[in-house]
KESE-57760 format. One line per field, with one value per residue (C-alpha): residue number from 1; residue in one letter; y negated, x negated, z negated. Coordinates in nm, 3 decimals. Layout:
<vozas>
num	NUM / ...
residu	A / ...
c2	Y / ...
c1	X / ...
c3	Z / ...
</vozas>
This chain:
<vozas>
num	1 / 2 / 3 / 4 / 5 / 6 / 7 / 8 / 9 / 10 / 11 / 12 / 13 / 14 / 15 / 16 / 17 / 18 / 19 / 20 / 21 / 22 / 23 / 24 / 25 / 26 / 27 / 28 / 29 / 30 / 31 / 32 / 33 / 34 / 35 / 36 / 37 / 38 / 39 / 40 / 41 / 42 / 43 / 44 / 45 / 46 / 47 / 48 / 49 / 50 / 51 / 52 / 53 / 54 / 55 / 56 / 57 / 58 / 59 / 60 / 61 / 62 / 63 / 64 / 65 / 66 / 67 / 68 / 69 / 70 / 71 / 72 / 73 / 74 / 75 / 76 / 77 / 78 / 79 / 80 / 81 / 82 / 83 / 84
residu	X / X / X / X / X / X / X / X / X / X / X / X / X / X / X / X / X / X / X / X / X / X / X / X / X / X / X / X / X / X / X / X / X / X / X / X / X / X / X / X / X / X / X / X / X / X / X / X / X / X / X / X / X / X / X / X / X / X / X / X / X / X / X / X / X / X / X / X / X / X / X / X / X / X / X / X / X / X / X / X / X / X / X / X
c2	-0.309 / 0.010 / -0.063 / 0.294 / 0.264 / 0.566 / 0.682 / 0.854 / 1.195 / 1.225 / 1.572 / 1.418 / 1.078 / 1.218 / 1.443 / 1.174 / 0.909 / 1.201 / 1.278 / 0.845 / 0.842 / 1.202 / 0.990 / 0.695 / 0.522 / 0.178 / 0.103 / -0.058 / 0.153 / -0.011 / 0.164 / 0.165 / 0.152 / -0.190 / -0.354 / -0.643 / -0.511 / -0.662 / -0.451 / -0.133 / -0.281 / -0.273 / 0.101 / 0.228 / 0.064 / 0.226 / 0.559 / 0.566 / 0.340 / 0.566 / 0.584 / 0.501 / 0.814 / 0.848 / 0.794 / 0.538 / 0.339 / 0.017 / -0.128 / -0.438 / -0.430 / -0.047 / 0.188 / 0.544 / 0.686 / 0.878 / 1.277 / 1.561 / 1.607 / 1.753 / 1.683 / 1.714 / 1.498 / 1.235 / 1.240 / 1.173 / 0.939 / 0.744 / 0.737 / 0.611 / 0.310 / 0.248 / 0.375 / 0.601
c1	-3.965 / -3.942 / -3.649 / -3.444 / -3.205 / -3.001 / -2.626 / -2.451 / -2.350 / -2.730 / -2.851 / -3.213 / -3.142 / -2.948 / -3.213 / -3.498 / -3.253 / -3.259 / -3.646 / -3.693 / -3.450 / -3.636 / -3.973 / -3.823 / -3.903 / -3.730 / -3.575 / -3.354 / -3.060 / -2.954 / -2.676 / -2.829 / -2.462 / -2.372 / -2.717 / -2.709 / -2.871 / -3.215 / -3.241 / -3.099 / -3.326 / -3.631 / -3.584 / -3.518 / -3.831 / -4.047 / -3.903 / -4.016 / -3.761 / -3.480 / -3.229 / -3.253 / -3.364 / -3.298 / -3.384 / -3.634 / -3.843 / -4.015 / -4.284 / -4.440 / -4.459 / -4.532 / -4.299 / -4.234 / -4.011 / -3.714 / -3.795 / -3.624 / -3.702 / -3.992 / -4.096 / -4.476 / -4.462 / -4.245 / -4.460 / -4.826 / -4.671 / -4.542 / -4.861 / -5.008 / -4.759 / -4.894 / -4.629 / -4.726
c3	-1.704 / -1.501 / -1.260 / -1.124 / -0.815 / -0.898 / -0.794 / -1.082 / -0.871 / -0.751 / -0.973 / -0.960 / -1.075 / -1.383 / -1.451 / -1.409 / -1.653 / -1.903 / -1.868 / -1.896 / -2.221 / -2.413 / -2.370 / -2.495 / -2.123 / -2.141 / -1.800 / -1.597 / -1.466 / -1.121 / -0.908 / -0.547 / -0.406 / -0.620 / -0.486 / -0.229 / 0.119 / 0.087 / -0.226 / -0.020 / 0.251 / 0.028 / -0.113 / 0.250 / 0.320 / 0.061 / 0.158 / 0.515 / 0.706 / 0.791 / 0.461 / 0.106 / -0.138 / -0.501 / -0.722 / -0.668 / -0.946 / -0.940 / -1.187 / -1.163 / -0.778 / -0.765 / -0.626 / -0.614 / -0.307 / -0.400 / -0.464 / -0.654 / -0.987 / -1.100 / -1.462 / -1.416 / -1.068 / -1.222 / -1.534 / -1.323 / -1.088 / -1.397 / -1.485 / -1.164 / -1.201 / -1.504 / -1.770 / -2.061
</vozas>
C-alpha cells in the first residue's frame, strides 16, 4: 500500500491526500511528526540528507521526495512507482 508521511498544516500534503482520495488511491496516512527517528531518518534520507520534506510517499520500496503539489507531476510519478 502507498505509504504518505504527511503533517496536517502542510498545504501540499492536504492537497496531495485530496488528489489520492478523488482517484480513489488507497493509502496509508502516516504523520511524519508521530514517526520514530529511523522513519524521520529514512525520509530525510530520500530527500537529499539535510531535513525531511512533505509530503513524501513510499510504494513497495520506491520513494518519491517531498515536492509541492502539482497534479500532473504527482500523477506521472505515481505512475513511475507503479500506481494507476
Amino acid at each position: 500500500m502507498l505509504k504518505v508521511y504527511a503533517a496536517k498544516w502542510c498545504p501540499h500534503c492536504v492537497e496531495t491526500v485530496d488528489y489520492l482520495k478523488k482517484n480513489e488511491i488507497e493509502f496509508q496516512y502516516l504523520d511524519i511528526e508521530a514517526q520514530p527517528k529511523e522513519i524521520v531518518q529514512k525520509v530525510i534520507e530520500v530527500n537529499g540528507g539535510d531535513d525531511w520534506v512533505i509530503p513524501t510517499l513510499e510504494y513497495n520500496g520506491k520513494w518519491r521526495e517531498g515536492k509541492i503539489f502539482n497534479e500532473k507531476e504527482l500523477e506521472t510519478d505515481l505512475q513511475n512507482l507503479g500506481i494507476g
